[in-house]
N, CA, C and O atoms as a GROMACS GRO file, in nm:
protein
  280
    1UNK      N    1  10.914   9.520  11.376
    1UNK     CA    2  10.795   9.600  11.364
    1UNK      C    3  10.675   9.519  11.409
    1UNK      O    4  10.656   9.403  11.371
    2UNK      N    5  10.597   9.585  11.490
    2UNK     CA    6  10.473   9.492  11.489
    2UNK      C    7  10.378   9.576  11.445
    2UNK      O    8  10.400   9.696  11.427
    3UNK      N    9  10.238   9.508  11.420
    3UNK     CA   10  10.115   9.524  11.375
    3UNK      C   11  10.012   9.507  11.443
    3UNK      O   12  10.017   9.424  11.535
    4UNK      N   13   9.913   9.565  11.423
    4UNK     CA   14   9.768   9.583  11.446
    4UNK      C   15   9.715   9.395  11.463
    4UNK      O   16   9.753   9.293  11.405
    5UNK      N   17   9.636   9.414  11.544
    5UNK     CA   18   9.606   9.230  11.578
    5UNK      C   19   9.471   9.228  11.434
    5UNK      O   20   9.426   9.128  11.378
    6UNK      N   21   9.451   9.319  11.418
    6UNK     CA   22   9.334   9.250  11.298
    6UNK      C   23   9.270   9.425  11.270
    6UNK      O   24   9.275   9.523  11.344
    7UNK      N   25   9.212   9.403  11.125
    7UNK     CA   26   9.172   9.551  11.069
    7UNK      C   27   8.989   9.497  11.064
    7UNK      O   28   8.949   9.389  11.021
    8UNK      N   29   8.910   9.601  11.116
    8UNK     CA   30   8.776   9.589  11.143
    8UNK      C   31   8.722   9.599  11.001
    8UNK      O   32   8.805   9.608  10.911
    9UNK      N   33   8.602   9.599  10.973
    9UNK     CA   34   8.502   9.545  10.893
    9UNK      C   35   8.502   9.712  10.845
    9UNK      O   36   8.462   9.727  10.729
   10UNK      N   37   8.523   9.778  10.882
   10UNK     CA   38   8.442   9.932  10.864
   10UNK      C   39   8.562   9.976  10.793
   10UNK      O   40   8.552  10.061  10.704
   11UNK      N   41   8.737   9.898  10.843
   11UNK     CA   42   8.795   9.992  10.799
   11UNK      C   43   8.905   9.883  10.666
   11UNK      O   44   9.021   9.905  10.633
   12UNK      N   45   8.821   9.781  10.623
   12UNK     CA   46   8.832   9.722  10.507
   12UNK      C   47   8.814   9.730  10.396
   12UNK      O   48   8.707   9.675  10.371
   13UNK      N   49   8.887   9.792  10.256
   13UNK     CA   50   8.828   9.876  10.165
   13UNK      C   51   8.700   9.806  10.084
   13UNK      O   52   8.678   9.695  10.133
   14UNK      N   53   8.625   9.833   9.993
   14UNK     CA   54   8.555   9.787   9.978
   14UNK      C   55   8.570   9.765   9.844
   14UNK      O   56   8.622   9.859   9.783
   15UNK      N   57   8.529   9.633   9.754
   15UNK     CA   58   8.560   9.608   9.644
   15UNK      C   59   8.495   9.678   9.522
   15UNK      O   60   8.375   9.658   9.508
   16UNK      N   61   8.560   9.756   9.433
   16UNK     CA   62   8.473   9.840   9.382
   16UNK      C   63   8.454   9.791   9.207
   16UNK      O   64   8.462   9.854   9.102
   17UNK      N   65   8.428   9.663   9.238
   17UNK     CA   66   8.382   9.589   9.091
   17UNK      C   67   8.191   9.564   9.157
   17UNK      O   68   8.116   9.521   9.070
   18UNK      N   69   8.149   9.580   9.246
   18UNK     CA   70   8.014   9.603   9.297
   18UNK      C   71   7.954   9.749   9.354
   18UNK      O   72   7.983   9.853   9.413
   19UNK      N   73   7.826   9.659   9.278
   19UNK     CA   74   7.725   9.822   9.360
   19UNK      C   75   7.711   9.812   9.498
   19UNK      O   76   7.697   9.923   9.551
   20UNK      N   77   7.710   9.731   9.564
   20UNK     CA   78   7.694   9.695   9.689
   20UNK      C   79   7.838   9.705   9.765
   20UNK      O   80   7.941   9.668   9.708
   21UNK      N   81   7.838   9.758   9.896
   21UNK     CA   82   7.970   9.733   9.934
   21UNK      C   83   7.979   9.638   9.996
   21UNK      O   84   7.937   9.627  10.111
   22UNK      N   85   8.061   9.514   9.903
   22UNK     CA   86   8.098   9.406   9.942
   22UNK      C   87   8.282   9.447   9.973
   22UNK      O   88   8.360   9.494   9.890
   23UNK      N   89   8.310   9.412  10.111
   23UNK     CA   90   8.452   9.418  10.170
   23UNK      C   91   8.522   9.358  10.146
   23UNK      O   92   8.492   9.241  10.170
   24UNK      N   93   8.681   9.379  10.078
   24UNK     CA   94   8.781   9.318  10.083
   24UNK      C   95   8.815   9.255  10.215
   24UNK      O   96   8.787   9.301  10.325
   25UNK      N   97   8.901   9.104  10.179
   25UNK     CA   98   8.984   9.076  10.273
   25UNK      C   99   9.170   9.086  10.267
   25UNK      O  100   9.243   9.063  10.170
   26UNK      N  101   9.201   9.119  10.381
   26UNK     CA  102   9.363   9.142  10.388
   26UNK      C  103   9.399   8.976  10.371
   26UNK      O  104   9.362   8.882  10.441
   27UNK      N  105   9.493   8.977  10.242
   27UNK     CA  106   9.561   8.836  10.232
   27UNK      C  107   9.707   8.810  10.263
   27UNK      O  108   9.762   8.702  10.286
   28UNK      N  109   9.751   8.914  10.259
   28UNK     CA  110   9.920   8.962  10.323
   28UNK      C  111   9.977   9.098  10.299
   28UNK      O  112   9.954   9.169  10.202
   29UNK      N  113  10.063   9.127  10.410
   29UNK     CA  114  10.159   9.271  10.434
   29UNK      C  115  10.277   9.271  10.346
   29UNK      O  116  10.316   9.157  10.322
   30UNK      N  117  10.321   9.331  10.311
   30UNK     CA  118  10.447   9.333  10.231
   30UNK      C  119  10.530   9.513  10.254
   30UNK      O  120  10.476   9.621  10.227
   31UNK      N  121  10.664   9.491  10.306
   31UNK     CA  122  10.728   9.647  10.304
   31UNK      C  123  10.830   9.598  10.173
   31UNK      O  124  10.861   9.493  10.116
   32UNK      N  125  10.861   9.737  10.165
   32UNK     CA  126  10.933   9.772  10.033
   32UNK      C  127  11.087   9.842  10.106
   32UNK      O  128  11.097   9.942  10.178
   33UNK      N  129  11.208   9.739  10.051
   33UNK     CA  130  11.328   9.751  10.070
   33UNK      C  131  11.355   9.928  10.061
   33UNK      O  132  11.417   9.986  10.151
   34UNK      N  133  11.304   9.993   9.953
   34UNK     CA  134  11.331  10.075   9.912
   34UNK      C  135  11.228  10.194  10.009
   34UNK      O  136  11.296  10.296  10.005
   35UNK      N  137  11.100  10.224  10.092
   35UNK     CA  138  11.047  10.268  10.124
   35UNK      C  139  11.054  10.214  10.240
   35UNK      O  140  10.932  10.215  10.256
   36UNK      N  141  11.105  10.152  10.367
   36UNK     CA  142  11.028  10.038  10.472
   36UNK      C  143  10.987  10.122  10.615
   36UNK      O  144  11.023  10.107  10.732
   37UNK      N  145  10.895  10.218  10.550
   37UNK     CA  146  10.822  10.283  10.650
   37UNK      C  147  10.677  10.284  10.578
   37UNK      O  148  10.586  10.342  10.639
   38UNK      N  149  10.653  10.233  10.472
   38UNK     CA  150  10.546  10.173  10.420
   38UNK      C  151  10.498  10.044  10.416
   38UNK      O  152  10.548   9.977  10.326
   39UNK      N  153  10.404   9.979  10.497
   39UNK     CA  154  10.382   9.870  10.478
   39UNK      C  155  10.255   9.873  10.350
   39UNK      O  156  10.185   9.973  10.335
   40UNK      N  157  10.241   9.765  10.274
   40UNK     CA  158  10.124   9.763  10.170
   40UNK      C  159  10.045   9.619  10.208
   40UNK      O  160  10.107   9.537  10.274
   41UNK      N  161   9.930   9.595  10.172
   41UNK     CA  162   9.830   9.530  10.196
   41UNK      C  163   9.782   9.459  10.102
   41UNK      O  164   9.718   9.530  10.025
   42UNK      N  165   9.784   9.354  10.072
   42UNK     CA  166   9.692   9.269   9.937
   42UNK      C  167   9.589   9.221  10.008
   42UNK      O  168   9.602   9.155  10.112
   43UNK      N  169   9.470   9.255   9.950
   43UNK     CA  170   9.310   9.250   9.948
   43UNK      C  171   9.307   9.198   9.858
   43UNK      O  172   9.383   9.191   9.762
   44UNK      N  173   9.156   9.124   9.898
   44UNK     CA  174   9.072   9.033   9.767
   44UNK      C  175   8.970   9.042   9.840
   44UNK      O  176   8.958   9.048   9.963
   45UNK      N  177   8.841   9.045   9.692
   45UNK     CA  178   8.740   9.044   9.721
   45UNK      C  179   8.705   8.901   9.732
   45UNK      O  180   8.750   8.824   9.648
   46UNK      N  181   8.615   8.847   9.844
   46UNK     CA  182   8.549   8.731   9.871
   46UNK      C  183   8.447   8.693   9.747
   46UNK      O  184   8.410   8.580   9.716
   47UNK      N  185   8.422   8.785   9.701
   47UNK     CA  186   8.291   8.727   9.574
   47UNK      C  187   8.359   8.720   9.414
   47UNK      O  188   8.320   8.642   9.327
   48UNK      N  189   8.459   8.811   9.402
   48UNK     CA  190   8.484   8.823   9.289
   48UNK      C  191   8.657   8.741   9.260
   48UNK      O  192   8.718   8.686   9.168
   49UNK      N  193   8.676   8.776   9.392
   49UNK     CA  194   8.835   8.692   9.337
   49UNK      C  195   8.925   8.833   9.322
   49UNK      O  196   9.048   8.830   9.316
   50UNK      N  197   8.846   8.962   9.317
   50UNK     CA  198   8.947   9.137   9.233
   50UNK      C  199   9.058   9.128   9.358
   50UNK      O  200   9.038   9.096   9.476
   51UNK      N  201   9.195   9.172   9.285
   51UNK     CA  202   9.304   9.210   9.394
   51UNK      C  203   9.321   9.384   9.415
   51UNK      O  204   9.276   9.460   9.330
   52UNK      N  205   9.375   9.422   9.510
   52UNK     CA  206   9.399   9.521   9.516
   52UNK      C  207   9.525   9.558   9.633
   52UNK      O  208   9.527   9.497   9.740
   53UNK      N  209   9.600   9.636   9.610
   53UNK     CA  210   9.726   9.643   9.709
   53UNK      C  211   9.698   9.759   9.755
   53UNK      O  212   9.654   9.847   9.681
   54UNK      N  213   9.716   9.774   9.868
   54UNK     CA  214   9.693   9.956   9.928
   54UNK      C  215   9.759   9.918  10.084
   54UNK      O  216   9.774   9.822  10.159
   55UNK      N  217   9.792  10.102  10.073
   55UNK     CA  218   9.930  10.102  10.222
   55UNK      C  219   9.816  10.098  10.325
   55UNK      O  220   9.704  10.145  10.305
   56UNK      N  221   9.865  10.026  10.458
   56UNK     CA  222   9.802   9.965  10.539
   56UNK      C  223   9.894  10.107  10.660
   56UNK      O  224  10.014  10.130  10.672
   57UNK      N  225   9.759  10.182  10.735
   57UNK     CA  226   9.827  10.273  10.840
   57UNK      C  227   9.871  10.207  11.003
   57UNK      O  228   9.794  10.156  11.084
   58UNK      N  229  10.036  10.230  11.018
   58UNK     CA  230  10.043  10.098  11.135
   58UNK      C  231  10.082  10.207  11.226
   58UNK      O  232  10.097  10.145  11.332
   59UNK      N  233  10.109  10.345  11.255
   59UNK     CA  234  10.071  10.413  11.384
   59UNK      C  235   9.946  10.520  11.340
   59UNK      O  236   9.894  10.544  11.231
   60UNK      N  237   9.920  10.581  11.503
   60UNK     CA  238   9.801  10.626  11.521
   60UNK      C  239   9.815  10.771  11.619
   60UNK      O  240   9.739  10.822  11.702
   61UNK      N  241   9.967  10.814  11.558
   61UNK     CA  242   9.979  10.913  11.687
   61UNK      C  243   9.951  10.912  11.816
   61UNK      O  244   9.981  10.812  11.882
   62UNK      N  245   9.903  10.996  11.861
   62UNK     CA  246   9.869  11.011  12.017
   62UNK      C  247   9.741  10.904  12.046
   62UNK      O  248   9.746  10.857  12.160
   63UNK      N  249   9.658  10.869  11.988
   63UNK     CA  250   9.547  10.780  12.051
   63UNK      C  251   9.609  10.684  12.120
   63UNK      O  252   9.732  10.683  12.121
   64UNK      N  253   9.537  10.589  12.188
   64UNK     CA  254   9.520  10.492  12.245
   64UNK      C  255   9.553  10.373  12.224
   64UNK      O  256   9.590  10.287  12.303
   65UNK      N  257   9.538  10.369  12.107
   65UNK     CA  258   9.545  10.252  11.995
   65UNK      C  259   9.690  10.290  11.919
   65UNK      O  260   9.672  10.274  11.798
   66UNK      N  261   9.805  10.327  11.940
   66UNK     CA  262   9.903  10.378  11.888
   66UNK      C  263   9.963  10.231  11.905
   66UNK      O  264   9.936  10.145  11.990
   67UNK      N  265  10.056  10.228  11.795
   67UNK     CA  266  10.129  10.086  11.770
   67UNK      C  267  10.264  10.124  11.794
   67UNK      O  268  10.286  10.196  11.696
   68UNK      N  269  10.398  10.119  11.881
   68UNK     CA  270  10.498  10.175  11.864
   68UNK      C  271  10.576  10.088  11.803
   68UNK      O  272  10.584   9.965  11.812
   69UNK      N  273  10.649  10.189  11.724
   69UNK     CA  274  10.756  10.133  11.622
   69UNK      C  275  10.870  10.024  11.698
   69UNK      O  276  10.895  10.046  11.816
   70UNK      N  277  10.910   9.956  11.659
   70UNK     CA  278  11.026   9.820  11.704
   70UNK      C  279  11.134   9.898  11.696
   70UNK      O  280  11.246   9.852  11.719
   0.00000   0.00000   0.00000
């Protein structure tokens, strides 16, 4: 499987222990034996240290930017 070379600033969730949107960073991918058409994402916030795991989208249908499956 491959991946996306890097996830932009806009589309980085944002840490929601602040009023301000301060952006998570991606710290690693992880698929699930049991699901492995889901990849998941561990984020951390740069200020606070907060974790958060959320599924990371690795095609894009018809656009341009489409990632094809391995």
């Amino acid at each position: 499987m491959r991946y996306r070379p890097s996830m932009t600033y806009e589309e980085a969730p944002a840490c929601d222990r602040h009023d301000a949107g301060v952006s998570m960073q991606l710290r690693t991918m992880h698929s699930d034996v049991s699901r492995p058409d889901v990849v998941v994402g561990l984020f951390e916030c740069p200020d606070c240290g907060h974790e958060r795991w959320l599924p990371i989208k690795t095609s894009y249908g018809d656009s341009e930017a489409a990632v094809p499956a391995a």
